[in-house]
C-alpha positions in Angstrom: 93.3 80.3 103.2 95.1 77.0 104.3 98.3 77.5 106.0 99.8 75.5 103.0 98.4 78.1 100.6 100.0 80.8 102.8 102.7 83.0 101.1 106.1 82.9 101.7 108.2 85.3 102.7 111.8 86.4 101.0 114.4 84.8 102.4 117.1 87.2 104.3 119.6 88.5 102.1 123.5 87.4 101.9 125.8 90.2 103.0 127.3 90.8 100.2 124.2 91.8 98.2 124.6 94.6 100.4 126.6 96.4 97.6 123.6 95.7 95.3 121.2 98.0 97.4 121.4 101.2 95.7 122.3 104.9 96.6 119.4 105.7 98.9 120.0 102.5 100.8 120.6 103.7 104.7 121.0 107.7 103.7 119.6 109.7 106.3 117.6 112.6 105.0 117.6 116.1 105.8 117.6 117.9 108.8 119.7 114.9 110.4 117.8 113.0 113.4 121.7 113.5 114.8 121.2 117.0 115.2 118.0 117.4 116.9 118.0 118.0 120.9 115.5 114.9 121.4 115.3 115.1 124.7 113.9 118.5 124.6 110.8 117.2 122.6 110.0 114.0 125.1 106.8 114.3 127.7 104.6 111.7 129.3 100.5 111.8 129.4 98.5 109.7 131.6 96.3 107.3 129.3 94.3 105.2 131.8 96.7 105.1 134.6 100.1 104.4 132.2 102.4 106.9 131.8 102.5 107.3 128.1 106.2 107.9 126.6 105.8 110.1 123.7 107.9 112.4 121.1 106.5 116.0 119.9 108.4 118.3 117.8 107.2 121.0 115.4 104.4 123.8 115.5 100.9 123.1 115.3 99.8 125.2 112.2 97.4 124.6 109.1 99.1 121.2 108.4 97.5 118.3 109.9 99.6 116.5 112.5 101.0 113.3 112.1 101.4 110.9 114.5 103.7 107.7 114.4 102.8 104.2 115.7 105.3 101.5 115.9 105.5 98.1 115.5 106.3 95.4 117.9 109.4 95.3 120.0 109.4 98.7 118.9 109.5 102.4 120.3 109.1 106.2 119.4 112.8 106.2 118.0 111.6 104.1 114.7 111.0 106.8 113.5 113.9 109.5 114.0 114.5 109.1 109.8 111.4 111.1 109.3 110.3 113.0 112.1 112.5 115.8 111.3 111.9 116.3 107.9 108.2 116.8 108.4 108.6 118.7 111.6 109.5 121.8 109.7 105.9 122.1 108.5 104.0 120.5 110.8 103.6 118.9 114.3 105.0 115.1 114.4 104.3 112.9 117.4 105.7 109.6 117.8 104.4 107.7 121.2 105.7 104.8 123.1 102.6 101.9 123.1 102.1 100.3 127.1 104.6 97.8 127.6 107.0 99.3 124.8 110.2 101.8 125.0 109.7 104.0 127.7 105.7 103.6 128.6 105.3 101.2 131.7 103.2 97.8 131.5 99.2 98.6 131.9 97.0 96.8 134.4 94.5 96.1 131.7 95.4 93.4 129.4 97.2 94.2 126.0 95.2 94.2 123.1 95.0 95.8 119.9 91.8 97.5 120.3 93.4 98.9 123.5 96.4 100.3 121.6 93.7 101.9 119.6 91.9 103.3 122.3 95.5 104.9 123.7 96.6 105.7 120.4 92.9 107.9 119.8 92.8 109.7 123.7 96.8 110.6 122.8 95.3 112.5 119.3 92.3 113.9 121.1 94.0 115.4 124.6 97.1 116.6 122.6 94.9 118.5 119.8 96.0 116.3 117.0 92.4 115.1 115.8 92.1 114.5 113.1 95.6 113.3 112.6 97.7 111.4 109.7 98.5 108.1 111.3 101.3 106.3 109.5 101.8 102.9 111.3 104.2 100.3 110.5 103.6 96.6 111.2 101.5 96.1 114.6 101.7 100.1 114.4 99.6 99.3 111.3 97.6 97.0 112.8 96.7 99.5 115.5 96.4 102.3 113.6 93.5 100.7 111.5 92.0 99.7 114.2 91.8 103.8 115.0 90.3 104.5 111.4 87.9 102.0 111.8 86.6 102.6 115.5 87.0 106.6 115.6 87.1 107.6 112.4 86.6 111.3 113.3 90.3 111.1 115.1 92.1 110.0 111.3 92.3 112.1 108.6 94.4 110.1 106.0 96.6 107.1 106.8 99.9 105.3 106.0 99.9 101.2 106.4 103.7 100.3 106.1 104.4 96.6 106.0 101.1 96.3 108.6 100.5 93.5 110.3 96.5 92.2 110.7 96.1 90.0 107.9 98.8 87.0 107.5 98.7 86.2 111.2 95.3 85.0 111.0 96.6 81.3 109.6 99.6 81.3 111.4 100.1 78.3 113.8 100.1 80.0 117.3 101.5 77.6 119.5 104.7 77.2 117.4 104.9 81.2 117.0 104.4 82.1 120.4 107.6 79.0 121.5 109.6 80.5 119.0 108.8 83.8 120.6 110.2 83.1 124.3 113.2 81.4 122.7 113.5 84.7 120.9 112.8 86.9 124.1 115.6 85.2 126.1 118.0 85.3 123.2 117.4 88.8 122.7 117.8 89.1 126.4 120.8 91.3 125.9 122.2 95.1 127.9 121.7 98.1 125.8 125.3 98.6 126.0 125.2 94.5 124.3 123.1 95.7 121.5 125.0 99.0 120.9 128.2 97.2 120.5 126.4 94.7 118.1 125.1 97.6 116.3 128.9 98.7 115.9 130.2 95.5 114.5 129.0 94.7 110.8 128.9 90.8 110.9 126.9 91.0 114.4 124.8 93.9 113.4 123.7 91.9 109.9 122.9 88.3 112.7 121.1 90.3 114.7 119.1 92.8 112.4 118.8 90.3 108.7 114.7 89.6 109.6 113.6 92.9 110.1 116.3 95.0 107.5 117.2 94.1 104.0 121.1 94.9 104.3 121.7 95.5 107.7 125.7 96.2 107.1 124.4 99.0 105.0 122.5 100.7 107.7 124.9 103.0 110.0 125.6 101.8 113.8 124.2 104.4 115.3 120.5 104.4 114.0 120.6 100.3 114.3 121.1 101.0 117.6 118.2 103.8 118.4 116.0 102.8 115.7 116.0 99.1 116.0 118.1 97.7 118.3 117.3 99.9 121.6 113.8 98.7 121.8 114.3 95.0 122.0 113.8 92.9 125.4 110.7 95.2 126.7 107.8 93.7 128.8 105.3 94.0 126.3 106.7 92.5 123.6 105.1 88.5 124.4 101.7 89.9 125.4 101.7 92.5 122.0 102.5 89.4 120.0 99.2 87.6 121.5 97.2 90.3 121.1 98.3 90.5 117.3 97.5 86.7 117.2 93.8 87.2 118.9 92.6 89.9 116.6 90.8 89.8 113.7 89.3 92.7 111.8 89.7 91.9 108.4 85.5 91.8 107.6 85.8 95.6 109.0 88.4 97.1 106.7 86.0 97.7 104.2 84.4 100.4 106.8 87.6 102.6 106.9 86.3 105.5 105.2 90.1 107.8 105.1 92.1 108.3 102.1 94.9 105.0 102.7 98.2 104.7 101.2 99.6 100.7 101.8 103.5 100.9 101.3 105.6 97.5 101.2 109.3 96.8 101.0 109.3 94.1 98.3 111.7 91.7 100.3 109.9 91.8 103.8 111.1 88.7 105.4 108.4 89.5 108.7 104.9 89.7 106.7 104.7 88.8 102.9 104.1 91.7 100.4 101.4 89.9 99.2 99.3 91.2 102.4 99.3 94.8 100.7 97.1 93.3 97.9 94.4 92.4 101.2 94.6 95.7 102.9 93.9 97.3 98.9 91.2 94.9 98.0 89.8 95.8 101.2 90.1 99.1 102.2 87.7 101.4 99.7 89.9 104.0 97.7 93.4 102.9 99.0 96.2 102.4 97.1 99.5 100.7 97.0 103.2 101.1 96.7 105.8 98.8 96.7 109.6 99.8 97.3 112.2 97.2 95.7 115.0 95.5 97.6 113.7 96.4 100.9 112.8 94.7 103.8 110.2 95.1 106.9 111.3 98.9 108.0 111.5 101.1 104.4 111.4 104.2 107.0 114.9 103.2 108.0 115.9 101.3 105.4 115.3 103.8 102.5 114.4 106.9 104.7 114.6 109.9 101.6 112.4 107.2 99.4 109.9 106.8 102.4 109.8 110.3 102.9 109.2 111.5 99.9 106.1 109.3 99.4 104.7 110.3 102.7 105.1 113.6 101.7 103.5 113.4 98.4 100.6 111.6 100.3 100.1 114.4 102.7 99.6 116.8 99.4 96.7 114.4 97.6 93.5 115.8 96.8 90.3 113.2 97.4 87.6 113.2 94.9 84.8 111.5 95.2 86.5 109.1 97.8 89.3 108.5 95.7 92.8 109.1 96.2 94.2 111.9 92.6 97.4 110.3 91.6 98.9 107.8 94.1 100.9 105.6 91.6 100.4 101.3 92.9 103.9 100.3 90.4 107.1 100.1 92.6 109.3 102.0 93.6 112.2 101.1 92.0 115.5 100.8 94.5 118.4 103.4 94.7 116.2 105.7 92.3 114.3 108.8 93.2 110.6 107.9 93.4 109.3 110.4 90.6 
């Protein structure tokens, strides 16, 4: 693919399609990440010499585990929509990647088969093997990179908005400019970034790339979910390691039942990615939510949820995946 040919993402949207979004737009789902004693659930496992930041809440039962990955410039708390909800069934893990939120800088260099490596010794030495990865963009990235080297530590697997198959044609000395100019512009205090989350007209500047309608997402969860893991060490040296990887001729060897879930108006990677990982990937299917942007687990959290949770309850028969719908998910309407 010439990088004329390449598709191009949505544009961000104005603020006043905000009204336009729908009533599941930025509703938090149920039990509230708000009431949840957080701080109670956080450890740290050493994973080649890094202290490995991670979130673990619920009990261990029949359920498989899942385990969330995040994306670049992100953190454990990308996912404090959902990890409740599923906690009341099952245990949910969300972990801090080296050189993101919490977990220090490694001494080896930052790669994406190295994520997978940590991402595969955190599911084997916490008893989560084999686990439901759900990974959203790099997160994605990583998380096939885990289904396709150690296969035994993924039972079934999520790709939301995944990175690994646009960058590929991307021009790299442009991206990576573009990316210092970001990092110092983004060079902001938390308390900075908490008091753009508070303000609508700063939170949409700062948020328009990554979220659909930022003004319709609520201050506080811009602020922990997004917001709180900009300006961290790894984030440069994450991005090269995105740029440096190829594994698209080794999707076809995932062998787990994959769900690929889009937001239609993902102004980060184009939708038309999830067609790749699909033609690629044996057995997976796709779903795409409408009037969404990079982040549908904060975005449209109930939607997201309920999707997820109807993956976790698929039979497989004969490889195949009974019953995952690839139409879209149609905006501010219950996914039936």
């Amino acid at each position: 693919m010439s990088r004329r040919s390449l598709p191009v993402p949505p544009l961000p949207a104005r603020r006043r399609h905000a009204i336009r979004a729908g009533d599941d737009y930025g509703v938090s789902d149920s039990p509230d990440w708000r009431d949840v004693d957080w701080a109670a659930h956080l450890h740290t496992i050493d994973i080649g010499g890094v202290a490995v930041n991670y979130a673990d809440i619920g009990e261990q039962g029949d359920a498989r585990p899942i385990v969330f990955v995040h994306g670049l410039s992100g953190q454990w708390q990308n996912w404090l929509e959902n990890m409740p909800r599923f906690a009341q069934q099952r245990r949910v893990v969300a972990l801090d990647l080296p050189g993101h939120g919490r977990t220090p800088m490694p001494e080896e260099t930052i790669t994406i088969g190295y994520y997978g490596r940590v991402v595969e010794e955190l599911c084997r030495r916490l008893d989560l093997a084999p686990a439901v990865l759900v990974g959203n963009s790099m997160g994605g990235y990583v998380s096939a990179e885990v289904a396709i080297k150690f296969p035994e530590a993924v039972e079934r697997m999520l790709l939301l908005s995944a990175a690994g198959i646009s960058q590929r044609n991307l021009a790299r000395a442009p991206l990576l400019q573009a990316a210092r100019v970001l990092g110092v512009a983004t060079r902001s205090s938390s308390r900075q970034r908490r008091a753009y989350a508070a303000r609508p007209a700063l939170r949409h500047w700062m948020l328009n790339m990554v979220v659909r309608h930022p003004t319709r997402i609520r201050p506080d969860i811009a602020f922990e979910g997004l917001l709180k893991g900009m300006n961290k060490p790894g984030f440069y040296d994450a991005l090269v390691a995105c740029l440096d990887y190829d594994f698209v001729d080794r999707l076809p060897e995932i062998g787990c039942p994959t769900l690929v879930v889009w937001g239609r108006e993902d102004a980060i990677i184009p939708v038309k990615d999830a067609d790749t990982f699909v033609e690629l990937v044996p057995g997976s299917r796709k779903l795409i939510i409408e009037d969404t942007g990079h982040v549908p687990m904060v975005e449209r959290p109930v939607t997201f949820n309920d999707e997820l949770e109807k993956f976790l309850d698929y039979q497989v028969s004969d490889g195949e995946l009974e019953q995952v719908r690839s139409e879209p998910a149609k905006a501010g309407d219950k996914v039936a």
